[in-house]
C-alpha positions as CSV (number, residue, x, y, z in Angstrom):
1,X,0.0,0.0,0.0
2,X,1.7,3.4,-0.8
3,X,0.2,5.4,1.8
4,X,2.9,8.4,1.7
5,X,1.3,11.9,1.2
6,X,-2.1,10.9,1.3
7,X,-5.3,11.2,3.1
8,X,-7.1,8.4,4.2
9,X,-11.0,8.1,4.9
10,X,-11.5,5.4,8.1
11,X,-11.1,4.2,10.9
12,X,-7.1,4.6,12.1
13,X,-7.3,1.4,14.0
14,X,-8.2,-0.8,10.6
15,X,-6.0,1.3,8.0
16,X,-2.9,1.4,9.7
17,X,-2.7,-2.5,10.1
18,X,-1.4,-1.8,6.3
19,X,1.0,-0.1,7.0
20,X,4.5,-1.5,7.4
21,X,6.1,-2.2,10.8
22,X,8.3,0.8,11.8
23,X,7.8,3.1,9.0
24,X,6.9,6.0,11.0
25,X,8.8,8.9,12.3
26,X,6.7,11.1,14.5
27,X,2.8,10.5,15.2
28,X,1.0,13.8,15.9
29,X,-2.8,13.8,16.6
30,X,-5.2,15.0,18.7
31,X,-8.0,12.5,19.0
32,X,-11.5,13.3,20.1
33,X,-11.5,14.1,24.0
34,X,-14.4,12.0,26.3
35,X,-17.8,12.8,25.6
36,X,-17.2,15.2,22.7
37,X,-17.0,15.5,18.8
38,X,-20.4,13.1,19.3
39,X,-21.7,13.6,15.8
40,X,-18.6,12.7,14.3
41,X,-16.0,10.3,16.4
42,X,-19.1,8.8,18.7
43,X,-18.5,10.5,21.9
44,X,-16.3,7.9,24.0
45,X,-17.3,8.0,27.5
46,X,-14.2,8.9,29.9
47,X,-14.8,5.5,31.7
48,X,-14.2,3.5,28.5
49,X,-11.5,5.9,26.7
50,X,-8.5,3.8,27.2
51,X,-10.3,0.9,26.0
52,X,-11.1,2.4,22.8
53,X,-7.9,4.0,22.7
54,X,-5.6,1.6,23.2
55,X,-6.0,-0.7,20.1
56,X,-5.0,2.4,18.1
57,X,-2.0,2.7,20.4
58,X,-1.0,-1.0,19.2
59,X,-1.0,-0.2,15.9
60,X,0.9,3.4,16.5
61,X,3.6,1.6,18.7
62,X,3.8,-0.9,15.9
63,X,4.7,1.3,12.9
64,X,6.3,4.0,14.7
65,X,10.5,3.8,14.3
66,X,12.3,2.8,17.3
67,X,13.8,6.4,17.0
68,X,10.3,7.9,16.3
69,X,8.3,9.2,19.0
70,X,4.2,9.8,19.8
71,X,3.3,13.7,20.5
72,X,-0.7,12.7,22.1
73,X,-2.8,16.1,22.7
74,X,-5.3,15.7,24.9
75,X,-7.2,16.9,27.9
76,X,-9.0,15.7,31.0
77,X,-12.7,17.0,31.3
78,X,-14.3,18.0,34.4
79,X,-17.6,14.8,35.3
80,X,-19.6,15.7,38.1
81,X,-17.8,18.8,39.4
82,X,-13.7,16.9,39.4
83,X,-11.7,16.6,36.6
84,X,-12.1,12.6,35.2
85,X,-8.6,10.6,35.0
86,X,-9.0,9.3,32.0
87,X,-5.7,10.5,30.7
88,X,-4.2,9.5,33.4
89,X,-5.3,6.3,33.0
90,X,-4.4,5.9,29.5
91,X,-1.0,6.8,30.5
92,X,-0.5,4.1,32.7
93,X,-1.9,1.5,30.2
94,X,0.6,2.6,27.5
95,X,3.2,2.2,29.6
96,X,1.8,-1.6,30.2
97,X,1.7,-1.6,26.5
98,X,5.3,-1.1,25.8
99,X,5.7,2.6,25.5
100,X,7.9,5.2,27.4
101,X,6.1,8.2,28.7
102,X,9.2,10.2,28.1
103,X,8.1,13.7,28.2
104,X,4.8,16.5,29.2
105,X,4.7,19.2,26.9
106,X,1.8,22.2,27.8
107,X,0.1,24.6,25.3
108,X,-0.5,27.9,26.8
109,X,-3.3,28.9,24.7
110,X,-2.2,32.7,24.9
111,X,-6.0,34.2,23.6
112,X,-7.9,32.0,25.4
113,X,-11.6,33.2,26.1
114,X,-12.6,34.7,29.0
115,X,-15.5,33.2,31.1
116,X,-16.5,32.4,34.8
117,X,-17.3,29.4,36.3
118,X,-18.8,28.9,40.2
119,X,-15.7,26.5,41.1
120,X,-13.0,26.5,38.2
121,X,-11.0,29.3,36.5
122,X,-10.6,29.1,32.3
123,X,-8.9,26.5,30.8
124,X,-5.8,27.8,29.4
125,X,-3.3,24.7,28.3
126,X,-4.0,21.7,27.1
127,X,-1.2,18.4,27.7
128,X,0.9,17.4,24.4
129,X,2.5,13.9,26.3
130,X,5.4,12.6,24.7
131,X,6.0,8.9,24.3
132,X,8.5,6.9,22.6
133,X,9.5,2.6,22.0
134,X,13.3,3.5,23.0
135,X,15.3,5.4,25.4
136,X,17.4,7.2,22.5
137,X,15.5,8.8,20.0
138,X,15.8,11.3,17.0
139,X,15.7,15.4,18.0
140,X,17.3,18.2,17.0
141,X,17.0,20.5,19.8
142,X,18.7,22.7,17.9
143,X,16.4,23.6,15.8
144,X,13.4,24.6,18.0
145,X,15.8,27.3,20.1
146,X,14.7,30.8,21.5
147,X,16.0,34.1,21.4
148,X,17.8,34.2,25.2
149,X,15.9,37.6,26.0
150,X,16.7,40.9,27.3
151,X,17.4,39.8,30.8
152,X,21.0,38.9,29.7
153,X,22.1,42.2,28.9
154,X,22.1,43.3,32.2
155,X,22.4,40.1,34.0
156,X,25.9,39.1,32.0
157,X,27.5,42.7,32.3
158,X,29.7,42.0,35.6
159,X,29.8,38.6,36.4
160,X,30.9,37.8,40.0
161,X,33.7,34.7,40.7
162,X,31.0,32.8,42.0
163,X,29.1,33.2,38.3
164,X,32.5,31.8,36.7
165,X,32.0,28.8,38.7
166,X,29.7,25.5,38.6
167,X,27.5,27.2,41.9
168,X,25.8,24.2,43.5
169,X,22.5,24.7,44.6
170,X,21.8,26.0,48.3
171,X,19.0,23.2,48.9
172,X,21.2,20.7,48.4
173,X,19.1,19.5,45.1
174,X,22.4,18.1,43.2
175,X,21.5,20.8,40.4
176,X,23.8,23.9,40.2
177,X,24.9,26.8,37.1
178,X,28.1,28.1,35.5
179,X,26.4,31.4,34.9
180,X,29.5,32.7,32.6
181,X,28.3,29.9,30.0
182,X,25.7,31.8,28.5
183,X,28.4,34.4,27.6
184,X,27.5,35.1,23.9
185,X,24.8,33.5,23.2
186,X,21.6,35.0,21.1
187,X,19.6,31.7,21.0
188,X,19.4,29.0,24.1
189,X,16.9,25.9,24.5
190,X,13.6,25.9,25.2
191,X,11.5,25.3,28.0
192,X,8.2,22.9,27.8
193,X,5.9,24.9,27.9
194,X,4.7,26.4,24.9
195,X,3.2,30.0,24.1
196,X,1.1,30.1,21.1
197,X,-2.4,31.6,20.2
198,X,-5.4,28.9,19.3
199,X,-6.5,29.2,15.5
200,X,-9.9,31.8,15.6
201,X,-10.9,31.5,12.3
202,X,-13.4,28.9,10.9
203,X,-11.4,25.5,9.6
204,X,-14.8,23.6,9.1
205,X,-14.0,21.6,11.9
206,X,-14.6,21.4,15.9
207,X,-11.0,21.6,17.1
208,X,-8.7,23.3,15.4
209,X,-4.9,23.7,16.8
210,X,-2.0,26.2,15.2
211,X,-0.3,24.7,12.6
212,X,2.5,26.1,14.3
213,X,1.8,23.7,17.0
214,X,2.7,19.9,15.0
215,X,5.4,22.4,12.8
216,X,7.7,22.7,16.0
217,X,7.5,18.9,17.1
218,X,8.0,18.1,13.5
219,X,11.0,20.6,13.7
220,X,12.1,18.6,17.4
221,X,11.7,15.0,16.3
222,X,12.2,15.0,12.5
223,X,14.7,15.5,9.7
224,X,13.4,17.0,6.0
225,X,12.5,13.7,3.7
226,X,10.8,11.6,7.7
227,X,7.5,10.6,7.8
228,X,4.8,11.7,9.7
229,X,1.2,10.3,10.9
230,X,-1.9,12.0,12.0
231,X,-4.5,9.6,12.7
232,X,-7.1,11.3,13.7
233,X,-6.4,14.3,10.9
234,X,-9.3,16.7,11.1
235,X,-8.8,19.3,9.2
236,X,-5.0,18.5,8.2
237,X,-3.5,21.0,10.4
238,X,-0.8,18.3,10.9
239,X,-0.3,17.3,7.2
240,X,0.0,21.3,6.5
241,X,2.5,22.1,8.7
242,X,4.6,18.4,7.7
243,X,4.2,19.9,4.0
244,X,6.0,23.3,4.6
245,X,8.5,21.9,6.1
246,X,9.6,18.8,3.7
247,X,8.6,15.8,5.4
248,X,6.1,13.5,4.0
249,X,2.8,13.2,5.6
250,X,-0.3,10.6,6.4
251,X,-3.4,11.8,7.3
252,X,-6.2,9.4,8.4
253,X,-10.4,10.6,9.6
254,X,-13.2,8.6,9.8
255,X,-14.9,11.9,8.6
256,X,-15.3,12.3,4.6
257,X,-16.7,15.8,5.3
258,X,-13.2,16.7,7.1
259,X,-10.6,14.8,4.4
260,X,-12.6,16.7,1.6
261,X,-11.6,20.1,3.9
262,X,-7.6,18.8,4.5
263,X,-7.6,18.2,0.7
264,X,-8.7,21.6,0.0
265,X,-6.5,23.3,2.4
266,X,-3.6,21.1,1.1
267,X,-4.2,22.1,-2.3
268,X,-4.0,25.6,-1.3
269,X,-0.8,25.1,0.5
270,X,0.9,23.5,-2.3
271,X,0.0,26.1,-4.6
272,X,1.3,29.2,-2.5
273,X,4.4,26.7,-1.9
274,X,5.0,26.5,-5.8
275,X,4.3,30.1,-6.0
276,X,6.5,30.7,-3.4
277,X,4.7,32.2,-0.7
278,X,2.9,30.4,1.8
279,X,-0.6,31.8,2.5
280,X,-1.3,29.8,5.9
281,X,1.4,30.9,8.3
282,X,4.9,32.2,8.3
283,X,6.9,31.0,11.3
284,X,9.2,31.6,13.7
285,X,11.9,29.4,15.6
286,X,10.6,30.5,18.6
287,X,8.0,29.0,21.0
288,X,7.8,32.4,22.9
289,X,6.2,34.4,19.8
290,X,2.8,33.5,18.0
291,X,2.4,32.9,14.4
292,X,3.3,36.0,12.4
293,X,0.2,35.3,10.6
294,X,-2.1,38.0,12.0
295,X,-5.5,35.5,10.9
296,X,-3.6,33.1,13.3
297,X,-4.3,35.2,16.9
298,X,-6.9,37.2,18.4
């Protein structure tokens, strides 16, 4: 089956039994979340979402690459006045299953609505969990670094002796800084947390992320020419942000309605690509600044 830069109506669990054992480099995806996207994905009741989910998993864990790794977003939702832990669950499972829970990645939503509820505040992040079949893995952390901020200006003018030094830390933690090392430096790592503004404008579909959301784990965990796998596609936010930056995508939905909208919106993409300007979203290699894009925040 060539399945390479295509999208695929069905069900994830059934279609990817095609596909060849480890020939996978990252799997991106959002699924739907308990109790929601009814009309669509069934609405999957928190108390049975890790046994729907978890036949997928097989089949992810099966044709990921031992170097490839899972990004999962997801997020609990609040039953009967506490949040359910359904995703905590599922964690646990996977980790049964054979995978690493490796890493906990959160999207701050930075234009998040405003509202008020008697016993909660907004929800402003959502988790992006990180798992992986091996211990080593493939990322370029290079690639994803952040301008080191105006703080260092001031804070690197006169170093002390102690800032020349490995300082160990005062509670007795084991951690400790050379301060001096960041001595002329423009760009340093990131944190885990990521800054970036939810997508506002209508995509046809009931949960839209940034594309600049899958771009930077594709930019983390992927080389140009890798392969990456959205199984629960949507609108092919995913498969967009694989195509801009030169990796080869699959895209899988059980809705026609939605693959008819990712085709569209790829064919759009490509175009402005051959044309040499890309009309979605210009990015930056930062996770502190949103989309330059001004559609792309409120």
């Amino acid at each position: 089956m060539d399945f390479m830069n295509t999208l695929i109506p069905g069900d994830c669990e059934d279609i990817i039994k095609q596909f060849p054992d480890n020939s996978i480099d990252l799997i991106f995806t959002s699924p739907p979340y308990a109790d929601q996207r009814q009309k669509t994905y069934g609405g999957i009741s928190p108390d049975k979402y890790s046994e729907w989910f978890l036949p997928k998993a097989e089949q992810f864990l099966r044709v990921l690459k031992p170097t490839g790794t899972f990004v999962l977003n997801i997020k609990e939702r609040v039953v009967n006045g506490e949040r359910h832990t359904y995703v905590l669950e599922l964690i646990l499972k996977m980790r049964e299953q054979g995978w690493l829970w490796t890493e906990e990645f959160i999207w701050h939503k930075k234009n998040s609505y405003p509202g008020k509820w008697p016993n909660r505040f907004r929800d402003n992040w959502e988790r992006l969990i990180q798992f992986n079949k091996e211990k080593r893995f493939k990322m370029n952390q290079e690639a994803v670094m952040v301008p080191i901020g105006e703080w260092a200006k001031e804070r690197l003018a006169n170093l002390s002796d102690t800032d020349k030094i490995r300082d160990e830390s005062k509670a007795g933690s084991g951690f400790g800084k050379n301060v001096s090392h960041w001595l002329g430096r423009d760009l340093v790592y990131p944190t885990n947390v990521l800054h970036m503004a939810t997508e506002c404008f209508n995509r046809q579909h009931s949960a839209t992320f940034p594309v600049a959301l899958p771009m930077w784990f594709i930019k983390l965990f992927t080389d140009r020419g890798d392969s990456v796998l959205d199984p629960f596609a949507g609108s092919g936010t995913t498969a967009l942000a694989t195509i801009q930056a030169g990796r080869n995508y699959v895209g899988i939905d059980i809705s026609e309605e939605y693959i008819e909208v990712a085709r569209r919106r790829i064919a759009q993409t490509q175009i402005s690509l051959l044309d040499g300007f890309d009309s979605e979203t210009t990015y930056v290699n930062s996770n502190q600044q949103a989309p330059v894009n001004e559609k792309a925040a409120l």
